[in-house]
C-alpha positions in Angstrom: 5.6 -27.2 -90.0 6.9 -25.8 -86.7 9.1 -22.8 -88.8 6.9 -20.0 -87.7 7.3 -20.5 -83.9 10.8 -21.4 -84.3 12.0 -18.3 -86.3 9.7 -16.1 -83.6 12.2 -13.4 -82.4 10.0 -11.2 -80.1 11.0 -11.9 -76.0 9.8 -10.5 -73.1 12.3 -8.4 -72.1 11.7 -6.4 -75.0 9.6 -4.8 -72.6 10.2 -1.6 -71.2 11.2 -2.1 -67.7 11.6 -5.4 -68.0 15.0 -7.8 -67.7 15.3 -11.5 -67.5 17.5 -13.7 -65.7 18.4 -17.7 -65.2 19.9 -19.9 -63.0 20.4 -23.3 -64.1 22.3 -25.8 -61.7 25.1 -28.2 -63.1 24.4 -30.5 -60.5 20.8 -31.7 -62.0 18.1 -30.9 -63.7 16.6 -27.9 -62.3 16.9 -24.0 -61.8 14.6 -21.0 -61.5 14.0 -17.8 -63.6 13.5 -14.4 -62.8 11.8 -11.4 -64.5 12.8 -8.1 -62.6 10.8 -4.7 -62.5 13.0 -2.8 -60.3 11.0 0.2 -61.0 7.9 -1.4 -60.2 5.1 -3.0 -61.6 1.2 -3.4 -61.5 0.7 -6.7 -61.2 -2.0 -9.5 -61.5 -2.5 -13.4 -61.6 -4.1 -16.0 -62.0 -4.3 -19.7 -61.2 -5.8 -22.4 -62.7 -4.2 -25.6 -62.0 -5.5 -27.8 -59.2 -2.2 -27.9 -57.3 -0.6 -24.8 -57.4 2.8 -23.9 -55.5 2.9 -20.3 -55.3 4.0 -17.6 -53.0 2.4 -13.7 -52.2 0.0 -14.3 -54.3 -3.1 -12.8 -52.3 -1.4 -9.2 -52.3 -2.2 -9.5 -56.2 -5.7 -9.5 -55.9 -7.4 -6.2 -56.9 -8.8 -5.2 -53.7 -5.5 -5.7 -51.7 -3.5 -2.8 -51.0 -0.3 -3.4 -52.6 -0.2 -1.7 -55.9 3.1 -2.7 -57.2 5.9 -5.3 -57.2 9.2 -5.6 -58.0 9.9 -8.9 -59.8 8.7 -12.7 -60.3 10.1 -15.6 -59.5 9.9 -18.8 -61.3 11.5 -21.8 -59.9 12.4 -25.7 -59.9 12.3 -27.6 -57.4 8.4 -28.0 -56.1 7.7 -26.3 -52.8 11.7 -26.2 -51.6 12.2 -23.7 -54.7 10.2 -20.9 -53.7 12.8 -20.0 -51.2 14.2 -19.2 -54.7 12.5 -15.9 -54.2 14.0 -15.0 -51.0 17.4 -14.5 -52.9 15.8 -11.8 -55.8 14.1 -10.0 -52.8 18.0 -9.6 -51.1 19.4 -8.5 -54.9 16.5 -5.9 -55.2 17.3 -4.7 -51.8 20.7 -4.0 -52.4 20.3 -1.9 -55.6 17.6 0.4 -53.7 14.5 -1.3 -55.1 11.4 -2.0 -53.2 7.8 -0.7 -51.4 9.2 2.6 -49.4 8.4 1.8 -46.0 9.9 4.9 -44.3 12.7 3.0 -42.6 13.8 0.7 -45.6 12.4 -0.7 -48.5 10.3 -4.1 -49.0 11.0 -5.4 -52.7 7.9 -7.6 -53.5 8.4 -10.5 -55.5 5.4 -13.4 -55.9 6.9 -16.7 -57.1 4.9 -20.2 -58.7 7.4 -23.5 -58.7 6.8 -27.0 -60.6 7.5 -30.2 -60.0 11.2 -31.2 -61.4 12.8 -33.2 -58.1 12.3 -36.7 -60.2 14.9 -36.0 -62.1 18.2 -36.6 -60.2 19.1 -36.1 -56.4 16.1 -34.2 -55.0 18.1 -32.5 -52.2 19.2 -30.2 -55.1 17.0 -27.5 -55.8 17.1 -23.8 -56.0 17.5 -21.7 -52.9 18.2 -18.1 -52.4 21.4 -18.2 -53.4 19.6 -20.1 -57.1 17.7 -17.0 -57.3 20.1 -14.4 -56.3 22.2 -15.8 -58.8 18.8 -15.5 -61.7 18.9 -11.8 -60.6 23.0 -11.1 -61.1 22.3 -12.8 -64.9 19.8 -11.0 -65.5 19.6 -8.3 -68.7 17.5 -7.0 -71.1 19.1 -9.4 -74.1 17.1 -12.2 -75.7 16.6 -14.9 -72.7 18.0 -18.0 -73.2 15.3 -20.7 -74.3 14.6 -24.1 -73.7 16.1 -26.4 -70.8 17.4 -23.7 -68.4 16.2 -21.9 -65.6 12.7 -22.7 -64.8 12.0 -25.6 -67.4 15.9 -27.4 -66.9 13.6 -29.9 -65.4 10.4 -29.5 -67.2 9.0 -32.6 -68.4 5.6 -32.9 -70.5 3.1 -35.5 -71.2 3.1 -37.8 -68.3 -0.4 -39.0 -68.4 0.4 -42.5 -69.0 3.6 -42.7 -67.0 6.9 -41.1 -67.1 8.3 -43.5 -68.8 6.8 -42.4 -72.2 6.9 -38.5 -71.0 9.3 -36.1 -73.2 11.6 -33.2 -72.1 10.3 -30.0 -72.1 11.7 -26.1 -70.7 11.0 -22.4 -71.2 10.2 -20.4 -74.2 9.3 -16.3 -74.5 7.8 -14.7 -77.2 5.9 -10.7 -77.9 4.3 -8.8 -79.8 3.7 -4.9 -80.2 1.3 -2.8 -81.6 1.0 1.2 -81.4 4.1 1.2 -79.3 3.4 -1.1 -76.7 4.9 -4.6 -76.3 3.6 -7.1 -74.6 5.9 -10.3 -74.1 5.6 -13.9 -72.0 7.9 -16.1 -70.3 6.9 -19.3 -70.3 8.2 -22.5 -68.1 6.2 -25.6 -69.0 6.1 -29.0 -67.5 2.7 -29.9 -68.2 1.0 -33.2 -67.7 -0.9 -33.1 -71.3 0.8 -32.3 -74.6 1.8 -29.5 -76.4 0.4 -28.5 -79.6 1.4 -25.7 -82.4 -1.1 -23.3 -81.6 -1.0 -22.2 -85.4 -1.8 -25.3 -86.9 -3.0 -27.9 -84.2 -0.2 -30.3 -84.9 1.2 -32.2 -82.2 4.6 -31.2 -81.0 5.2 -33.5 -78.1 4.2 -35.3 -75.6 2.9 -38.6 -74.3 4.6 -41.4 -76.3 3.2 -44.7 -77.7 4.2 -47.9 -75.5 7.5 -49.0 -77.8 8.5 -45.4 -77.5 9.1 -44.6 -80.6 5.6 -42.0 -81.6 3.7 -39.5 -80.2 0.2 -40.7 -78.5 -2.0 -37.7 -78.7 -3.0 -37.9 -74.8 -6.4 -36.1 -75.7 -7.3 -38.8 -78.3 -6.2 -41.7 -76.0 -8.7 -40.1 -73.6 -11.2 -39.8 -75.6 -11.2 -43.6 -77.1 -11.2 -44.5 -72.7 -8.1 -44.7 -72.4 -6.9 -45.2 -68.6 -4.1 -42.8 -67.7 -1.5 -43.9 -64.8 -2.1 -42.8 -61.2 -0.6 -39.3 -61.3 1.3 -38.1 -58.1 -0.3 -34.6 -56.9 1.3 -31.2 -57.8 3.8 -33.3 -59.9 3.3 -31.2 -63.3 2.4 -27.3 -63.8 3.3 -25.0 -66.4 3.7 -21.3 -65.1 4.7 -18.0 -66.5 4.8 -14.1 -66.6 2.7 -11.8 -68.8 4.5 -8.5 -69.0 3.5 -5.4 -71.0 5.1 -1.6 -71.1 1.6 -0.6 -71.1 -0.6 1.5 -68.5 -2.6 -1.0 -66.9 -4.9 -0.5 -63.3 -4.4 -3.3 -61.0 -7.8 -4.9 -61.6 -6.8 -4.6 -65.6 -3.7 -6.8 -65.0 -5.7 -9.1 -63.5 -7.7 -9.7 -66.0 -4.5 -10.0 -68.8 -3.5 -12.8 -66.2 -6.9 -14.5 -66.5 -7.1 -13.9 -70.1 -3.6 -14.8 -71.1 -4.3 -18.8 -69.8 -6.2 -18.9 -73.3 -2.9 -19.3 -74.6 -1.9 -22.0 -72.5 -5.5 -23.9 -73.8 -4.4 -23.2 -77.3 -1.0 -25.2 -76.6 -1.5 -27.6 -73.8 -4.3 -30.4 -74.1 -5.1 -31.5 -71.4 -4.8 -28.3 -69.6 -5.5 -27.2 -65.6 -5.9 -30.6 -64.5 -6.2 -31.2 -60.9 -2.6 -32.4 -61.0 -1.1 -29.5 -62.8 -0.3 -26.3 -61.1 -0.7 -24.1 -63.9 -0.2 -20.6 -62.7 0.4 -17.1 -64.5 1.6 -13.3 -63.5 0.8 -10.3 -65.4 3.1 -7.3 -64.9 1.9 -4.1 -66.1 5.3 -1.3 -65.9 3.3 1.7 -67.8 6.4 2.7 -69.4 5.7 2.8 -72.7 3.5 6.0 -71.3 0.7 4.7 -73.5 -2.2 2.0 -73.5 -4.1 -0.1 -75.6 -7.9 -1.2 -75.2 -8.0 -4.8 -73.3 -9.6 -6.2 -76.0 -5.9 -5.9 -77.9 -3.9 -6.4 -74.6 -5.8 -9.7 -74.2 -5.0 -11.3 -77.8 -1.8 -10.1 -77.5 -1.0 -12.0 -74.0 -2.6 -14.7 -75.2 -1.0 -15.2 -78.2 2.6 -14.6 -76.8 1.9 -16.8 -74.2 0.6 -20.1 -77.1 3.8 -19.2 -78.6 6.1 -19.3 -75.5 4.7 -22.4 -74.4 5.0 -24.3 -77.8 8.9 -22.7 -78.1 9.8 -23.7 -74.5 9.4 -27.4 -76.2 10.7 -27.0 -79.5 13.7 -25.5 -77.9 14.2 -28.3 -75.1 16.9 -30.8 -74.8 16.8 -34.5 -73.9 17.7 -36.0 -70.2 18.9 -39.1 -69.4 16.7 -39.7 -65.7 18.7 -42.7 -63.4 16.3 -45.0 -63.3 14.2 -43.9 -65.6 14.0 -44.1 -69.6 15.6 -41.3 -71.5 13.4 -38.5 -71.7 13.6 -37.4 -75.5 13.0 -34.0 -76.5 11.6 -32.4 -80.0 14.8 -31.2 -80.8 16.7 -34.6 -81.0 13.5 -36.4 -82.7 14.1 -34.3 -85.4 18.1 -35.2 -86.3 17.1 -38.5 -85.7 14.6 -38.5 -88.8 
């Protein structure tokens, strides 16, 4: 059912200008991911999600003065992880990359975290050193999916309690047309489910109360359901857009805003007030060429339905102290 998102090969760093890099600590569930533009990018985003955790996001907005950046940070760890970003800015710095400022160069890197300190000792989380660490791995190879970097921690469908939640993590897909590529990178720890964007099935998510199924959260809901109290800012999925095409700032913006139709395609529900859900465009022009945004726009979108829905096929199952065992997709299917 699931074969066409699984056998996907497109990735984001397929991208000109592009490279890709993770960190995933040993120590617990968690990590961060970087995508690097040394050479600059236009960038956009946007946010949805009612609890966003997110860092130099205002110099994106159209009418601000910054043009370009230099990389994006995504990171474990809730609001601690963002310093996550810190570490890519010192890496870009040393290989000459950044906003010429006459006596040195600012690298510009925007970051957007989610909620993983749940799972394990909580005084782990990425740092600069975490995201240093993304940038030294970083390469223009196939990323690795699943539970590292950004989604090590991911968990999905939490509505009715952790508990009966499954493990989720980070999934990238493109697409290309006329010679430009367009790719996502996607880390999702939503509170809804994930569906197959292709076929509306149900991949994962919230679990019946032995366990042992899948819910549907959006059906419970529907029949009045009551979900669990859900902590604030404890779920968000985020991600980067990135395209070799030549974009204006004010177009990139509007692949970011358009591009969150791929996260509605996958994730139901979607932008709650207790998700975060947040996503970059980065636009590096250097394919030389561009497409009408009408194309740009079904592209992001799509790559982004089908990063989301491979950042769960792809995940692995956590065993949380305390807690249940978080099962993933992955281990559901050897098990039937």
């Amino acid at each position: 059912m699931h074969d066409v998102l699984l056998q996907h090969s497109g990735h984001i760093a397929q991208v000109q200008g592009i490279s890709v890099g993770h960190f995933t600590d040993t120590r617990r569930p968690t990590g961060c991911s970087v995508v690097l533009c040394p050479e600059g990018a236009v960038a956009g985003v946007d946010v949805r999600g009612a609890a966003p955790g997110t860092r130099e996001t205002d110099l994106l907005h159209p009418s601000n003065l910054v043009q370009q950046v230099h990389g994006v940070m995504l990171s474990g760890g809730s609001a601690w992880g963002l310093d996550a970003a810190t570490g890519a800015v010192r890496w870009l710095e040393e290989q000459g990359a950044g906003l010429d400022i006459g006596v040195g160069r600012i690298p510009l890197v925007p970051a957007a975290v989610l909620f993983d300190v749940k799972l394990g000792d909580m005084r782990i989380r990425p740092d600069a050193a975490a995201g240093y660490a993304a940038c030294q791995a970083a390469s223009h190879a196939h990323p690795a999916e699943g539970s590292v970097g950004a989604g090590a921690g991911a968990v999905i469908g939490k509505i009715f309690g952790w508990h009966r939640a499954m493990k989720a993590g980070i999934g990238t897909a493109s697409f290309s047309v006329h010679g430009v590529t367009v790719g996502a990178l996607v880390a999702c720890n939503a509170l809804g489910d994930v569906f197959n964007p292709y076929t509306g099935a149900l991949i994962a998510g919230a679990r019946t109360a032995d366990g042992q199924q899948l819910l549907n959260a959006r059906d419970a809901l529907l029949r009045g359901e009551e979900p669990l109290p859900i902590l604030a800012g404890s779920n968000t999925t985020i991600g980067v857009v990135a395209t070799d095409a030549i974009l204006t700032k004010a177009q990139a913006h509007r692949l970011a805003v358009t591009a969150h139709d791929g996260l509605a395609r996958a994730i139901n529900p979607v932008h709650t007030m207790s998700d975060g859900d947040t996503l970059f465009a980065l636009a590096t022009g250097q394919s030389g060429k561009t497409l009408g945004m009408m194309t740009l726009s079904t592209l992001a979108a799509e790559a982004v339905a089908v990063a989301t829905a491979r950042a769960v096929l792809l995940a692995q199952s956590v065993e949380v102290a305390g807690e249940a065992r978080l099962p993933s997709w992955t281990d559901w299917q050897k098990a039937s």
